[in-house]
N, C-alpha and C positions, 0 to 999 in steps of 0.2 A: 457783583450780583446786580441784576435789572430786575426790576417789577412790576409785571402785568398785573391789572386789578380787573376783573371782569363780575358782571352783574347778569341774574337772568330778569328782563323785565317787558312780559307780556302783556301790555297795558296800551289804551286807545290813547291816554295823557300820561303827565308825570307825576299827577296827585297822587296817586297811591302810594310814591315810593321819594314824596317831597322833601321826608325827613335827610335819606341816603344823599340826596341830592344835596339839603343843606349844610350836612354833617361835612361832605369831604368837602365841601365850599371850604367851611370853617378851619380843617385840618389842613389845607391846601393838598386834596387827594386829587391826582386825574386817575378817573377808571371808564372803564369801558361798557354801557349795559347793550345787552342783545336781546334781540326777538321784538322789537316796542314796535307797535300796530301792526303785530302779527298775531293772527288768533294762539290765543293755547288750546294744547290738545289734552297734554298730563302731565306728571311732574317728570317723567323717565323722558321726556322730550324736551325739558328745560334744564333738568339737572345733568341727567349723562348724555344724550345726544344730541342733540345741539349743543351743550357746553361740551365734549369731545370735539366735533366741527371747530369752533372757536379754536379753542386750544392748540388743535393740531395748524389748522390754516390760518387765524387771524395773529394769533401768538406769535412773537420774533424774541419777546425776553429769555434770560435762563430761567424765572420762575416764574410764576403765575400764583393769583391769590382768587379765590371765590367766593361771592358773599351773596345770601340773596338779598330782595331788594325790598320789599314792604315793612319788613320788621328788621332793621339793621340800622345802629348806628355807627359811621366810622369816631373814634375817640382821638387818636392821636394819627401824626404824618406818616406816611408811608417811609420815611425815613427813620422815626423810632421801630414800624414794623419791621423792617429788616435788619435794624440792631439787636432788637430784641432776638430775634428768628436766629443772626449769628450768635448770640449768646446761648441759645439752648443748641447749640452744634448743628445748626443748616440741618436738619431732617431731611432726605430726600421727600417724605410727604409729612407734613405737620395736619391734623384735623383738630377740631373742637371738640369737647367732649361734654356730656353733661348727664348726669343720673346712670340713667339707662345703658349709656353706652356715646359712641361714636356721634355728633352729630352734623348731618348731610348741610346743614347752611352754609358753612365756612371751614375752609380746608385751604392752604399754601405750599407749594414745594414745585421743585423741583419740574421746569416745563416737560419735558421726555417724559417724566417719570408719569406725570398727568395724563400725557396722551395712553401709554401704556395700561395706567391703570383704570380709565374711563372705557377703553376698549374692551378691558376683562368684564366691567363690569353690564356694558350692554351683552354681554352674553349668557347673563342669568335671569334668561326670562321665569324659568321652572320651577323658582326657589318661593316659600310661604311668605305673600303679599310683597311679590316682584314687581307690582306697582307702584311700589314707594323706593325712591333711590335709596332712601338711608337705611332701606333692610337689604337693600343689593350690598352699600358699603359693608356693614357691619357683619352679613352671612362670609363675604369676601375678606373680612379684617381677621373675624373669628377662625375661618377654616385657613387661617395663613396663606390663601390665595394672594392675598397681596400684603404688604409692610407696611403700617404706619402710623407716625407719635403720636399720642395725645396729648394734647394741651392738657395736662390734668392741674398747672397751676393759675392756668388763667393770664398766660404773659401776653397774650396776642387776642384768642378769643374768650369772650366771657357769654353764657348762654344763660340766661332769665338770672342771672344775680348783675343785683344794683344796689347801691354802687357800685365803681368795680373801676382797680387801675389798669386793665386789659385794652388793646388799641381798638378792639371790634366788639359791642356787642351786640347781641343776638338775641331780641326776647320771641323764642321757639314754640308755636302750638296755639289755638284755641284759635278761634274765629278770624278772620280776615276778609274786612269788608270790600266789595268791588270796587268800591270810587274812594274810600277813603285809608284803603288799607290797614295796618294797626296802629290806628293817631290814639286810638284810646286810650294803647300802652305807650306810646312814645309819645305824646305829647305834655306828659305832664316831666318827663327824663327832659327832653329837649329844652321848656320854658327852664329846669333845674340849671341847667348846663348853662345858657347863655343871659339867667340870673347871675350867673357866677362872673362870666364874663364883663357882665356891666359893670358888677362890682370893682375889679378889679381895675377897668376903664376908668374910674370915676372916685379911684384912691387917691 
């Protein structure tokens, strides 16, 4: 198994999305982000089509991971991720889940499977607030147009719960500032995290 790590990050700089950046510093993660100083238009252009583009064309691994990028921190290596991912039986698509339902930030599986199911899903323009990629997921999840796991223990993604021993969290929803993304919510997790780290430096 290989692993692509891809980001969507529409941004004129890196500030907004500094954390992601220092997180897989930390974890020794190389990923990929797309779209940077290029305008955004919506989220159905960063999340399914252009991440479709990617996938299908810049993608050469068997599986591919997605995360977005202002409110994400990576936790652990991409090497625990894919141990983990073989312990819950390789999913052909693994998603996040959280309350609600499905959620559209962070999804891993299988590259074919990806291309396939980001194509299904640019085709529901018609469906109640087909604006938002994760009601395209979840109307697609629900009517068994497409297959796929939910994290529902939290072994990979972890979505607004912290702590949390999941490799990816996700803190999903509320505000997101243009220049400084969500530092309000991650930076008090991040100074936690590499408090921890000194400590253990300096035993």
């Amino acid at each position: 198994m290989e692993l692509s790590i891809i980001s969507p990050a529409y941004y004129k700089t890196t500030r907004p999305f500094k954390y992601l950046l220092a997180s897989a510093d930390r974890v020794d993660i190389n990923f990929r982000y797309y779209g940077f100083g290029q305008d955004y238009k919506d989220w159905i252009q960063t999340h399914i089509d252009d991440c479709y583009e990617q996938v299908k064309w810049a993608v050469n691994t068997s599986h591919v991971m997605f995360v977005d990028a202002v409110d994400v921190l990576f936790l652990k290596s991409a090497k625990e991720i894919m141990r983990r991912y073989m312990m819950l039986g390789h999913p052909p698509m693994l998603v996040a889940r959280e309350k609600e339902g499905m959620n559209a930030g962070c999804w891993l599986g299988e590259r074919d499977v990806a291309v396939a199911m980001l194509e299904h899903l640019q085709t529901l323009k018609d469906i109640p607030r087909a604006g938002d990629p994760q009601e395209r997921w979840r109307h697609a999840i629900n009517h068994d147009h497409i297959r796929a796991c939910h994290d529902v223990h939290e072994r990979i993604f972890a979505v607004n719960q912290w702590p949390t021993d999941a490799c990816v969290l996700h803190l999903a929803g509320g505000y997101c500032d243009p220049v400084t993304g969500r530092e309000e919510r991650l930076l008090p997790i991040w100074e936690e995290i590499t408090k921890e780290i000194t400590k253990e430096i300096t035993k």
